[in-house]
C-alpha positions in Angstrom: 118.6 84.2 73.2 114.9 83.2 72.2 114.1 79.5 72.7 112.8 78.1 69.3 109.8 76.2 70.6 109.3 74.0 67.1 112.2 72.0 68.5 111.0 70.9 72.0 110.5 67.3 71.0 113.8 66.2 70.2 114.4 65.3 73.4 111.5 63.4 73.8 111.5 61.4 70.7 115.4 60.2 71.5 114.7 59.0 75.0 110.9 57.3 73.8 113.5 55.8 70.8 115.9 54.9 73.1 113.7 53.3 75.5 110.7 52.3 73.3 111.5 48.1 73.9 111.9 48.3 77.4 108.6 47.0 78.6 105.5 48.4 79.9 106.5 50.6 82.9 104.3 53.6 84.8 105.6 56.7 84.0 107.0 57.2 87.2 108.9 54.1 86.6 110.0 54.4 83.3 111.2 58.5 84.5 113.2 56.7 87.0 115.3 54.4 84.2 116.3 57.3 82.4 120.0 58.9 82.2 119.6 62.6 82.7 123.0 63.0 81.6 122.8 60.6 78.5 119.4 62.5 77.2 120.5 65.9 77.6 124.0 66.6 77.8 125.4 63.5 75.2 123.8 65.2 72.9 124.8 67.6 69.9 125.3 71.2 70.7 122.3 73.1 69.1 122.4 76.6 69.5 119.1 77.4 68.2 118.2 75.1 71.7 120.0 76.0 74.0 117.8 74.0 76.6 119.6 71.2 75.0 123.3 72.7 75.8 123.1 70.9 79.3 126.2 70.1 81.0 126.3 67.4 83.9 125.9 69.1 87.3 125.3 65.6 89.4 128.7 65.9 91.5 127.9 69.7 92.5 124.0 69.5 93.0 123.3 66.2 94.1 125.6 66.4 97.9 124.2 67.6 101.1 120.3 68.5 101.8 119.7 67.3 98.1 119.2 64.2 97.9 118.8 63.4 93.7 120.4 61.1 91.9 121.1 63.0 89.0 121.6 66.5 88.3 121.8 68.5 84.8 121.8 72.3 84.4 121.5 74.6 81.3 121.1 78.5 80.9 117.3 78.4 81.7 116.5 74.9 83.9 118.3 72.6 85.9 117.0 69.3 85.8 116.8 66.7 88.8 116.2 62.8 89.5 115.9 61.5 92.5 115.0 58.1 93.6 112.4 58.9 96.1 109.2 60.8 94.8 108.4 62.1 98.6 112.3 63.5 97.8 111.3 65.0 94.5 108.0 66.5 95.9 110.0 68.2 98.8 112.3 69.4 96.3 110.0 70.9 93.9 107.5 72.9 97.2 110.8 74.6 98.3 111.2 75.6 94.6 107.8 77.1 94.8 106.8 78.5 91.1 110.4 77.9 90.4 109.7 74.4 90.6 107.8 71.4 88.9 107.6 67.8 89.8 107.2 65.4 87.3 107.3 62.1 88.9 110.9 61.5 89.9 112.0 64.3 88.0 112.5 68.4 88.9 112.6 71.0 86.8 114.2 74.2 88.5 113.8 76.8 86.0 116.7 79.7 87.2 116.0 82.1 83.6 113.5 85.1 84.6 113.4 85.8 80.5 111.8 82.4 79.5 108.1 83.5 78.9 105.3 81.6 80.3 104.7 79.4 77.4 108.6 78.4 77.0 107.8 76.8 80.7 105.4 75.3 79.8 106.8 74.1 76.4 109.7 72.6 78.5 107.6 71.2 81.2 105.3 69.7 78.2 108.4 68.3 76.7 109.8 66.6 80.1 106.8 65.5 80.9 106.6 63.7 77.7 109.8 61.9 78.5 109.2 58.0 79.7 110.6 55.0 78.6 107.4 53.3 78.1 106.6 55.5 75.0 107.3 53.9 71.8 106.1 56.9 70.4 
């Protein structure tokens, strides 16, 4: 299945529009407001993105040794918040180059087929993410 890269930004233009009014928060902060479930899994089925075709893995992930707040998963990436960024740094280093950190959030990419510039496409569009964005 080939990730169609020309829609990467519909997930960051529905959380900056759903959060745009919310104030003047860091980054960090304002990745720290946001529902991981409510951005990518409450949203329509789009099979020409399937990054978008998350399903809510919180209950399952988020128990034990991993300590997020938040957990949802798709074919290629699983996505984490956690509440503590020393959590979500630890996280992300035992990942190793399965891992980014982008403030509270981690994205665990688990899909050997996604090229390098679908990474970075997804980690571009993550990192886009904050709720301080009007844009």
């Amino acid at each position: 299945m080939q990730l169609d890269l020309k829609l990467l930004a519909a997930p960051v233009l529905t959380v900056s529009v759903m959060f745009g009014l919310t104030g003047c928060f860091s980054d960090a902060q304002s990745r720290a407001q946001i529902d991981l479930v409510e951005a990518f899994v409450d949203q329509p089925v789009d099979p020409d993105w399937p990054y978008l075709d998350a399903v809510d893995v919180t209950a399952s992930t988020c128990t034990g040794n991993v300590a997020c707040q938040q957990a949802v998963q798709s074919e290629y990436v699983t996505i984490l918040k956690f509440a503590d960024l020393d959590d979500a740094s630890d996280y992300a280093a035992a990942l190793g180059g399965d891992g980014v950190q982008i403030d509270p959030l981690v994205i665990a990419f688990h899909d050997d087929s996604l090229t390098t510039e679908q990474r970075l496409a997804i980690i571009q569009s993550v990192s886009g993410i904050n709720a301080s964005s009007p844009d």
